[in-house]
VEXPA-564565 format. One record per residue (C-alpha): residue number from 0; residue in three letters; x, y, z. Coordinates in Angstrom, 3 decimals, m for minus. Example, Ala and Ser with C-alpha at 12.3 -4.5 7.8 and 13.67 -1.06 7.14 Angstrom:
0  ALA  12.300  m4.500  7.800
1  SER  13.670  m1.060  7.140
END
This chain:
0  UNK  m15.777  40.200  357.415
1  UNK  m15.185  37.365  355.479
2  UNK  m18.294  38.077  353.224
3  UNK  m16.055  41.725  352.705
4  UNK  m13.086  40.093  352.369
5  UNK  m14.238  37.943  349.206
6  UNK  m16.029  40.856  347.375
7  UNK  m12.989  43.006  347.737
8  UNK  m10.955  39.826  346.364
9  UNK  m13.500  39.672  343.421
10  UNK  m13.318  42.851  342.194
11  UNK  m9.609  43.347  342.803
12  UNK  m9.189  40.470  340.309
13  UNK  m11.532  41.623  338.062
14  UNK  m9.506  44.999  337.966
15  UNK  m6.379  43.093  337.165
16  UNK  m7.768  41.187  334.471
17  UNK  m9.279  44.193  333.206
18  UNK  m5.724  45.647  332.929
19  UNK  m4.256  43.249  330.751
20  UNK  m7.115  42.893  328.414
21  UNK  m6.810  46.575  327.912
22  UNK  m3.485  47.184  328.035
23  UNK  m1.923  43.854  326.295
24  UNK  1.954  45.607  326.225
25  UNK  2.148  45.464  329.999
26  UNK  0.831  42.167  330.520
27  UNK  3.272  38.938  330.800
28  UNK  3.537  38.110  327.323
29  UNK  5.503  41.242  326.304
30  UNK  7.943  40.514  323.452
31  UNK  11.048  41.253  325.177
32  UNK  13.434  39.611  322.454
33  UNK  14.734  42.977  321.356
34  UNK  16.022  43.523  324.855
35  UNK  18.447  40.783  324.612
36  UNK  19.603  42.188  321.133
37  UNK  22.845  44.324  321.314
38  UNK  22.304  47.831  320.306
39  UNK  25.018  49.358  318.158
40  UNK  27.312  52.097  319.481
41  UNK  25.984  55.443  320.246
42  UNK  28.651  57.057  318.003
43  UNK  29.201  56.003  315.101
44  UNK  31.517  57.257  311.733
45  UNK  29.346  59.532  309.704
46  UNK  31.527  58.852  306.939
47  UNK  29.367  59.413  303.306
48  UNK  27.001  61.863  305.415
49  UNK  25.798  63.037  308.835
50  UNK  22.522  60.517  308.373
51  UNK  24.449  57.638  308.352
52  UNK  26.401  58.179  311.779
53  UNK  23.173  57.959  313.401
54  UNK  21.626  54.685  314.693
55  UNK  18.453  53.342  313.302
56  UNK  16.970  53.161  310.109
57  UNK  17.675  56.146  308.084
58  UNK  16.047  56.751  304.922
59  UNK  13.905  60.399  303.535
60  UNK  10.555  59.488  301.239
61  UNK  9.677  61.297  298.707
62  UNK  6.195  61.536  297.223
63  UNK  5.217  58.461  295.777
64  UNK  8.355  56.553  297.768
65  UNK  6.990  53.044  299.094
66  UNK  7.899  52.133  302.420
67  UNK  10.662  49.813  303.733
68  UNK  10.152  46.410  303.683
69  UNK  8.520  45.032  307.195
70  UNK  10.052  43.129  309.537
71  UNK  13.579  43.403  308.533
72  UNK  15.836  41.706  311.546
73  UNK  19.731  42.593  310.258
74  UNK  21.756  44.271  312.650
75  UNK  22.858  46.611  310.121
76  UNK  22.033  47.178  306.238
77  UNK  22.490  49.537  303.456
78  UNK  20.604  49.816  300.268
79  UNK  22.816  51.667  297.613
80  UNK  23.400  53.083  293.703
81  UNK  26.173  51.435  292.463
82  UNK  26.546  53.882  289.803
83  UNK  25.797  57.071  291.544
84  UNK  26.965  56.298  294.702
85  UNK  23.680  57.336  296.256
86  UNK  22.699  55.701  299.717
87  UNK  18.572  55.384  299.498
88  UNK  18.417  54.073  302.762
89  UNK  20.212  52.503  305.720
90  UNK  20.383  51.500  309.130
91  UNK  23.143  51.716  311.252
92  UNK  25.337  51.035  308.085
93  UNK  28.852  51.825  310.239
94  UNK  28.240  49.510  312.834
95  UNK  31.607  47.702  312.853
96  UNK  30.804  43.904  313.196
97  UNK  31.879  40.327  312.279
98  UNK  32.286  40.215  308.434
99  UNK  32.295  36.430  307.948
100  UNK  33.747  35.863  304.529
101  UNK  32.013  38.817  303.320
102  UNK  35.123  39.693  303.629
103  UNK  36.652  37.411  300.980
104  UNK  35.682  40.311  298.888
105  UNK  38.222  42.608  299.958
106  UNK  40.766  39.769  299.628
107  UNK  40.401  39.174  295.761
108  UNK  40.253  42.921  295.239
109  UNK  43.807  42.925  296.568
110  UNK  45.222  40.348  295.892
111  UNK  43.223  39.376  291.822
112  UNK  45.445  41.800  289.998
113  UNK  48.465  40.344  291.177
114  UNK  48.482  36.746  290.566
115  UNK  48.132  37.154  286.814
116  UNK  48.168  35.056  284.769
117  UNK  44.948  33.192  285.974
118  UNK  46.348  29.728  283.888
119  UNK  49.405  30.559  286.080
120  UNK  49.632  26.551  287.843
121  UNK  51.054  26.215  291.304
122  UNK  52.080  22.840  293.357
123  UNK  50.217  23.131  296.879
124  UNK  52.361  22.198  299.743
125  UNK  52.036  20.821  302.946
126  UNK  53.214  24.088  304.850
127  UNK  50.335  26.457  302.950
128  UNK  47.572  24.763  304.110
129  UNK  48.744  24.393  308.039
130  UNK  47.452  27.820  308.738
131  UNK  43.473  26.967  307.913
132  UNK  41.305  27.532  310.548
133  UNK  40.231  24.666  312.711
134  UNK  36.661  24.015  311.122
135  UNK  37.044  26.206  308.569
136  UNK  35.116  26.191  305.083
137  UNK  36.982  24.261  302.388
138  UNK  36.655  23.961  298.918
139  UNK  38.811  20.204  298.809
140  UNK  42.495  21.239  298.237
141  UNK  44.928  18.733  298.059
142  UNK  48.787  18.536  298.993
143  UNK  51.106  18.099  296.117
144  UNK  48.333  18.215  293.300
145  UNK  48.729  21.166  291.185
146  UNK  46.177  23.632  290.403
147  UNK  45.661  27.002  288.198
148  UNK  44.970  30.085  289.913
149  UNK  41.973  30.224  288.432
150  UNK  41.037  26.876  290.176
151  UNK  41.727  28.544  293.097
152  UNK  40.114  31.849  292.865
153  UNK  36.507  29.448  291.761
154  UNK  37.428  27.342  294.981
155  UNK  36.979  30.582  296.914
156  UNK  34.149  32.425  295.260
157  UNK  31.854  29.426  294.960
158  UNK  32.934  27.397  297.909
159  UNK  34.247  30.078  299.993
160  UNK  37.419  27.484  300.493
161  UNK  39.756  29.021  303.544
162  UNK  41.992  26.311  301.848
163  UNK  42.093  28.331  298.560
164  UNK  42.472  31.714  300.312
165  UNK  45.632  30.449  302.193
166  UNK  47.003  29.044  298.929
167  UNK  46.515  31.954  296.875
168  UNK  47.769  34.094  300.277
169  UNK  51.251  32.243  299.797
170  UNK  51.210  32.833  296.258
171  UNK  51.104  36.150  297.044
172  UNK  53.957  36.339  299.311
173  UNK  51.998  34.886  302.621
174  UNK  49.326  35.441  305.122
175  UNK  50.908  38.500  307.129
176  UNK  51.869  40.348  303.883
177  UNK  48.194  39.175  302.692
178  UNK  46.763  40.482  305.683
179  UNK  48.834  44.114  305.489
180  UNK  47.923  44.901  301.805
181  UNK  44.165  44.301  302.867
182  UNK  44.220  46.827  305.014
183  UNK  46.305  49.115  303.378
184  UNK  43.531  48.660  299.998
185  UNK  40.494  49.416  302.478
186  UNK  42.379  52.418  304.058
187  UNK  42.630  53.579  300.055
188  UNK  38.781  52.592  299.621
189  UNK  37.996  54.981  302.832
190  UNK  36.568  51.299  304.082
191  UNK  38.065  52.899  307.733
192  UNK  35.605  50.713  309.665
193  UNK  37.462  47.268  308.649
194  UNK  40.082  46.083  310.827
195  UNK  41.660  42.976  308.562
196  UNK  42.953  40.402  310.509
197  UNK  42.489  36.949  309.049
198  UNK  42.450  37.317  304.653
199  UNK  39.554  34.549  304.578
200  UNK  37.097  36.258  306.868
201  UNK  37.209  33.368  310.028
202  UNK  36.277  35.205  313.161
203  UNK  39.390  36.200  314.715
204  UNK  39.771  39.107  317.618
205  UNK  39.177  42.483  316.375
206  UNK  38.006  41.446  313.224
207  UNK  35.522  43.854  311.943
208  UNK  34.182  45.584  308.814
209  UNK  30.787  47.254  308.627
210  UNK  27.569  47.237  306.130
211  UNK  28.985  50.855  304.406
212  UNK  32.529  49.184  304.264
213  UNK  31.584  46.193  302.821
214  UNK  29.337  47.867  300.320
215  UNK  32.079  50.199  298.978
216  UNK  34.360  46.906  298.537
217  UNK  31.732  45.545  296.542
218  UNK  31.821  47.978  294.380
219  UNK  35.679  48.561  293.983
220  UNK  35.931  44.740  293.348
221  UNK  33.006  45.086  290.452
222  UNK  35.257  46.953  288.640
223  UNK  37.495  44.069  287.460
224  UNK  36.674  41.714  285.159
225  UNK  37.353  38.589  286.594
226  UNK  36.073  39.775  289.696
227  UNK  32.540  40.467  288.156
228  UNK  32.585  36.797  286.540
229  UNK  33.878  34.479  289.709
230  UNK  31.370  36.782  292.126
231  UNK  28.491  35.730  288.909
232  UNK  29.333  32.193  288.244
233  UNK  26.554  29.795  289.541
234  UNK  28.581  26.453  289.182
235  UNK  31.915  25.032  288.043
236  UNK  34.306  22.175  288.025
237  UNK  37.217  21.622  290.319
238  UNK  39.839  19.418  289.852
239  UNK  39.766  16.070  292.395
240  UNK  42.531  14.075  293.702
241  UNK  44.910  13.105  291.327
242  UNK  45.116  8.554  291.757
243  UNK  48.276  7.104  290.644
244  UNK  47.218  5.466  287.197
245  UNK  44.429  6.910  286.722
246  UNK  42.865  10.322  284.856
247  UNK  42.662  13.583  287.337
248  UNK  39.078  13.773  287.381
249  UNK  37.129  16.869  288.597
250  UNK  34.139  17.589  290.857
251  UNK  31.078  20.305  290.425
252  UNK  30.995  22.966  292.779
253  UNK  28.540  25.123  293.157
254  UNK  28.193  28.779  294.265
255  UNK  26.212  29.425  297.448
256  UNK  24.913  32.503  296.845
257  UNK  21.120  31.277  296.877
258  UNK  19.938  34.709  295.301
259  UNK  22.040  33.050  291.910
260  UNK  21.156  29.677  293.097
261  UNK  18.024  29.391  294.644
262  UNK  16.622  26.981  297.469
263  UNK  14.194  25.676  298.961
264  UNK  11.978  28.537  299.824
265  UNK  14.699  30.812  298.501
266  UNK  13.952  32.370  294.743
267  UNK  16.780  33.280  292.114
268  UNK  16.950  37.013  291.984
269  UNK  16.248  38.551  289.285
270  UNK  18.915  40.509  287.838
271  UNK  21.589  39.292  290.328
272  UNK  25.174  39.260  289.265
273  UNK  26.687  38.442  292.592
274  UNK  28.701  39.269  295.296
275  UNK  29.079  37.290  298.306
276  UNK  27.787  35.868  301.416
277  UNK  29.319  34.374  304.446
278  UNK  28.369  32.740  307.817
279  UNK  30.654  32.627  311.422
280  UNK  29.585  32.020  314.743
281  UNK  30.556  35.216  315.727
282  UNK  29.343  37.468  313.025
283  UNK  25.715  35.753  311.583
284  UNK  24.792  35.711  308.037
285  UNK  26.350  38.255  306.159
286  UNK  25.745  39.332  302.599
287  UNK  26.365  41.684  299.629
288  UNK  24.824  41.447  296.465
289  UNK  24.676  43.348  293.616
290  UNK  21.685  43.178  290.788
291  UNK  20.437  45.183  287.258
292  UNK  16.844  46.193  286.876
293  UNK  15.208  48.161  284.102
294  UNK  18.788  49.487  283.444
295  UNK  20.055  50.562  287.328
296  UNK  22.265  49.005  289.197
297  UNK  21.790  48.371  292.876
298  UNK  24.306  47.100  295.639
299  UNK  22.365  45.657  299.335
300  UNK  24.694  44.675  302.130
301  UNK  23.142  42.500  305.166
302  UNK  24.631  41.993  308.677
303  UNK  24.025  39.062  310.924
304  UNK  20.150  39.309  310.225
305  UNK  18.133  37.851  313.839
306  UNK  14.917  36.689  312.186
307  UNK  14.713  32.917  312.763
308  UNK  13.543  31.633  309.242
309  UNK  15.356  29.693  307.195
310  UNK  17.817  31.791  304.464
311  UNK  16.817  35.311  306.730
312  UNK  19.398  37.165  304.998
313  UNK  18.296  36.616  301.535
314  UNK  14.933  37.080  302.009
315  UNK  15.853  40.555  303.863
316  UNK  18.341  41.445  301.226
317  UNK  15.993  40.521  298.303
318  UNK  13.362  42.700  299.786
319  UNK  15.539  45.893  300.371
320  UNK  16.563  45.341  296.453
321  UNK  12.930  45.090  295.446
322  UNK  12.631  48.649  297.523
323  UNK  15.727  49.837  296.130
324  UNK  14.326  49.576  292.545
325  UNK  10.724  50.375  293.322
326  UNK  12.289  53.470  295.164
327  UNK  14.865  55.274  293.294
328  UNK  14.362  59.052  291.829
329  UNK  11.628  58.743  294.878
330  UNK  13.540  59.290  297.636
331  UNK  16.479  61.691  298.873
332  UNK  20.037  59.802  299.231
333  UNK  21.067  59.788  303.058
334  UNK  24.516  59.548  302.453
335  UNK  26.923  58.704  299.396
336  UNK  29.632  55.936  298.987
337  UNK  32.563  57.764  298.507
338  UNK  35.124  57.514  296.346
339  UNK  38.761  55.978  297.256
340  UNK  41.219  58.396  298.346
341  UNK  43.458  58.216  295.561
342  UNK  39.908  59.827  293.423
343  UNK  39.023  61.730  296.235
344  UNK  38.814  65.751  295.851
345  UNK  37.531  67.094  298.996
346  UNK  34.318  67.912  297.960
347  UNK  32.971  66.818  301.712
348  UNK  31.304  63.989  301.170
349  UNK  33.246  62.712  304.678
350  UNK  31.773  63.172  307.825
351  UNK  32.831  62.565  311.600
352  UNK  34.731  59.320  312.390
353  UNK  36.369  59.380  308.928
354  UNK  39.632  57.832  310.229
355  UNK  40.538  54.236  310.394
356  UNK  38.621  51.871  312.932
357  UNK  40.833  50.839  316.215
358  UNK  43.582  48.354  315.393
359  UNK  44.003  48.815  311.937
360  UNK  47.445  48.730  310.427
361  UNK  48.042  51.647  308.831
362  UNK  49.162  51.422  304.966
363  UNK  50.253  53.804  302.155
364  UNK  47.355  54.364  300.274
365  UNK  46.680  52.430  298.975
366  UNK  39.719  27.165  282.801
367  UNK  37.555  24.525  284.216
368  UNK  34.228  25.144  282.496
369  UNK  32.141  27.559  284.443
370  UNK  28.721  28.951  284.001
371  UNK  27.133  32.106  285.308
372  UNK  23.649  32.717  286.154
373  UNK  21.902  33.701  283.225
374  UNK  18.495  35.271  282.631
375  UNK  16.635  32.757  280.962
376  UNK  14.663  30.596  283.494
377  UNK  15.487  27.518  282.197
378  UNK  14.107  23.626  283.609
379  UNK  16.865  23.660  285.790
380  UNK  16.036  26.143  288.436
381  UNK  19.308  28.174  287.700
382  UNK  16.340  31.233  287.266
383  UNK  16.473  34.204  285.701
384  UNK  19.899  36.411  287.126
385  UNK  21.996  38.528  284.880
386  UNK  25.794  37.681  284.726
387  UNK  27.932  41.020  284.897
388  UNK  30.594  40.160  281.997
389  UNK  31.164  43.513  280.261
390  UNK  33.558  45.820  282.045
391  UNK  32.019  48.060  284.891
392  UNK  34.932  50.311  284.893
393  UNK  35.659  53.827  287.315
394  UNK  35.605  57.323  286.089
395  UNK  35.715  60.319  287.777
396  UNK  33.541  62.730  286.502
397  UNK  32.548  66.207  288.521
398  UNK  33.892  64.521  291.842
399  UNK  31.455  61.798  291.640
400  UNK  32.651  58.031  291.865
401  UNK  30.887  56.921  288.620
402  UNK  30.279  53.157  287.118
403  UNK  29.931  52.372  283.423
404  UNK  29.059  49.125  282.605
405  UNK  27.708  47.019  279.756
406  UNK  25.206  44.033  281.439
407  UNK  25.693  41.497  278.213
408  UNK  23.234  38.730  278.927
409  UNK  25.444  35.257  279.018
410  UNK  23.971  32.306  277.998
411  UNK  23.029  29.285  280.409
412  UNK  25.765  28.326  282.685
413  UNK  27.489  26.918  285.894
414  UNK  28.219  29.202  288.964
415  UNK  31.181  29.103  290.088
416  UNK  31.697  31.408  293.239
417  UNK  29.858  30.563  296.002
418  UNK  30.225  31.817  299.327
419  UNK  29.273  31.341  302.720
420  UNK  25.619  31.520  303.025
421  UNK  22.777  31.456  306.404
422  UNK  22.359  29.099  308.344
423  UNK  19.873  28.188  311.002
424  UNK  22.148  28.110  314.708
425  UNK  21.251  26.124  317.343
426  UNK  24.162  27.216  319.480
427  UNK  26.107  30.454  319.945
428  UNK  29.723  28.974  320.141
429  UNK  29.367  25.500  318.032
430  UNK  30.963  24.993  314.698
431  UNK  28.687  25.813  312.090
432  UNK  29.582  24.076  308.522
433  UNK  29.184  25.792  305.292
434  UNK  27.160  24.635  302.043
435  UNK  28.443  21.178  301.986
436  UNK  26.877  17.693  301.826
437  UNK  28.294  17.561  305.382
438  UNK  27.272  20.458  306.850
439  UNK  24.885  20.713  309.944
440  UNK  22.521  23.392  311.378
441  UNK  24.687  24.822  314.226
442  UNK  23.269  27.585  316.615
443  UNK  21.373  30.978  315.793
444  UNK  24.576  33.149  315.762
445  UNK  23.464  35.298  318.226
446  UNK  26.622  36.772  319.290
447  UNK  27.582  40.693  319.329
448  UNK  30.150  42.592  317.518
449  UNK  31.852  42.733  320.994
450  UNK  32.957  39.362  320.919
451  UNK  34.704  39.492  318.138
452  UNK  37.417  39.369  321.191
453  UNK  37.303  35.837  320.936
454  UNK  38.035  33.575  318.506
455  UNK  34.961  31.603  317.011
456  UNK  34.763  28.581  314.464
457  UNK  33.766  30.375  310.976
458  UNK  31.289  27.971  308.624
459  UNK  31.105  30.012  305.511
460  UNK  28.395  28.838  303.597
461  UNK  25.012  27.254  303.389
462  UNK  24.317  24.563  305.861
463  UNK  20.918  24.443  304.700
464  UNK  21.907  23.812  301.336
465  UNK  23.336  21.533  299.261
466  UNK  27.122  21.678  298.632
467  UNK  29.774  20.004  297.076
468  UNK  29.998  15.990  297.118
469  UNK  30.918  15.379  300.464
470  UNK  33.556  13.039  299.296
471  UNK  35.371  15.740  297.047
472  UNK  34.615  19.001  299.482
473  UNK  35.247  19.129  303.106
474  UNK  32.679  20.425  305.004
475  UNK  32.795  24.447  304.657
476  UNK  33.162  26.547  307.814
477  UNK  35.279  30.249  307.247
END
């Protein structure tokens, strides 16, 4: 018996072994990350087309098309026309999530046109700044120094400074009126996925936007002119503490965009002319950027991107544009950014779930020397990048939401709007700091639109990067 015992023993184990040679995706070392990923909603607004309510990537080749990009991690992304409007591909672009200070984008498209002049100067005070997020990305405001409103606007396209944003807020009559005209503007965009909370993007309950919502702010905020050049600008100077004595001297900021920028292992884009990224606990790396090739015009949103390599979200985002170029006239549009409402003529472009997302407060309708990224690829690693300085400006032509635009190409010169950009989290939950001298490498943000119920620390910008002197820019977190 025991002779028996120890052949059946044998070849049992030889029949197990057997099995996972053969049959590898059963054995132990099954990749079971995506099972700990959280999957977006099973219904979702079809808003801009039927295809893009659907979860999943969503995209229709054509002969010749090339195929998506491998390995692309984001939780949600959309590849778009800005001139046509045209959606070439997408995947589950209305998932409403953490928008990180992506969402400083909406914020200057409301609130730009009204602070005019830009040389307009304004005395910060103690009371404006009391409001700024615990850890929060700053750009180095002080009390009782005085700065231009176009100081102020660099400080939060290049730094993404939640100091800035609350300045400017009170400016503009304060955080809750801020905060109201937000949403009211996306509710006139048809961004109905965004729920505005906070105006600098720092995660706050309820919080959301989505990759479609963010993409059609983009491209509302691209059609003003001092939008285009702040969201272009590679690096400027801010004005430092003013000493008793002494000359008010300034301090180079620089934007942290790294598709204008570059970094190590990061490339300038070619043809990039913007818009914004953004980093939170809650919400990831986020991202919209908008770039020129061979005379079209391309906007890529990126959301919270789970790929563990340094600058994810860039990389991703860089390789959807290269598709997006190699791919258009190639491939049918699943969906269409539509118009705002106030251009809107009910030629059903809408879909299901075209109504505001829960939560959302209903509306009515509605000169430090800077440089831009250029595209010369000069010694200095600037790289080649387009600045968008001539006027994209709206038409309406046969119901379709239309850009014209002139793509001038500006000579060599200093960023100026930066934004929050990826980092490399070590812990869901810790403070993560934003492209500053200070900043540190704080947990893979790991964590679900779902909790945007609670309140996480927001560090806007590039920890991996290099920021402002440390000495003239607190550490960055939005």
């Amino acid at each position: 018996m025991p002779a028996l015992k120890k052949i059946a023993l044998t070849i049992t184990s030889a029949a197990l072994l057997s099995g996972f040679v053969l049959s590898p995706a059963a054995a132990a070392d099954k990749d079971t990350s995506d099972d700990k990923q959280p999957k977006p909603p099973s219904t979702m607004s079809s808003l801009g087309g039927e295809q893009l309510g659907k979860a999943g990537t969503q995209v229709n080749l054509g002969p010749g098309a090339p195929v998506l990009p491998k390995k692309l991690s984001g939780r949600s992304w959309i590849v778009a026309d800005a001139e046509s409007g045209d959606v070439l591909a997408a995947h589950n672009s209305h998932w409403r999530l953490p928008p990180a200070s992506t969402l400083k984008m909406l914020f200057a498209d409301t609130v730009l046109p009204a602070l005019q002049p830009t040389t307009l100067a304004h005395k910060v005070t103690e009371n404006e700044l009391s409001g700024v997020g615990e850890g929060s990305s700053l750009v180095g405001i002080k009390e009782d120094h005085t700065y231009t409103v176009h100081d102020l606007w660099l400080g939060v396209f290049l730094r993404s400074g939640n100091d800035a944003v609350h300045v400017l807020s009170e400016m503009y009559g304060g955080v809750q009126k801020t905060v109201d005209a937000m949403q009211a503007h996306a509710e006139e965009l048809q961004a109905l996925d965004t729920v505005v909370v906070s105006p600098d993007g720092y995660d706050a309950p309820r919080q959301v936007s989505s990759a479609y919502d963010l993409t059609l702010i983009a491209r509302s905020g691209l059609q003003k002119k001092d939008f285009r050049e702040y969201a272009a600008t590679a690096s400027a100077d801010f004005p430092g503490e003013k000493k008793k004595g002494k000359k008010r001297e300034s301090f180079e900021i620089s934007n942290t965009n790294r598709l204008i920028t570059g970094d190590i292992g990061v490339d300038p884009y070619q043809g990039i002319a913007g818009v914004k990224n953004g980093y939170t606990t809650h919400a990831g790396n986020t991202f919209t950027g908008v770039a020129e090739r061979n005379g079209k015009v391309l906007l890529v949103t990126v959301m919270n991107p789970s790929a563990e390599e340094s600058h994810a979200v860039y990389k991703e985002a860089a390789h959807l544009l290269d598709w997006g170029f190699a791919a258009s006239g190639k491939v049918t549009p699943v969906g269409q950014l539509v118009p705002p409402r106030s251009l809107d003529t009910g030629t059903g472009i809408g879909g299901k779930g075209a109504t505001p997302a829960a939560g959302a407060v209903q509306g009515p309708g509605g000169k430090a020397e800077a440089t831009h990224a250029s595209a010369s690829n000069g010694s200095s690693g600037v790289g080649t990048a387009l600045a968008i300085i001539g006027g994209l400006l709206v038409v309406l032509a046969a119901a379709v939401f239309l850009v014209n635009r002139r793509w001038p190409m500006a000579g060599r010169t200093r960023g100026t709007e930066t934004d929050a950009t990826e980092t490399d989290a070590t812990a869901a939950g810790t403070k993560d700091a934003e492209d500053t001298g200070t900043a540190q490498h704080t947990g893979k943000a790991g964590k679900s639109a779902e909790d945007t119920g609670e309140a996480g620390k927001d560090v806007e910008g590039d920890p991996e990067g290099a920021g402002a002197t440390a000495s003239a820019a607190p550490t960055d977190k939005s």
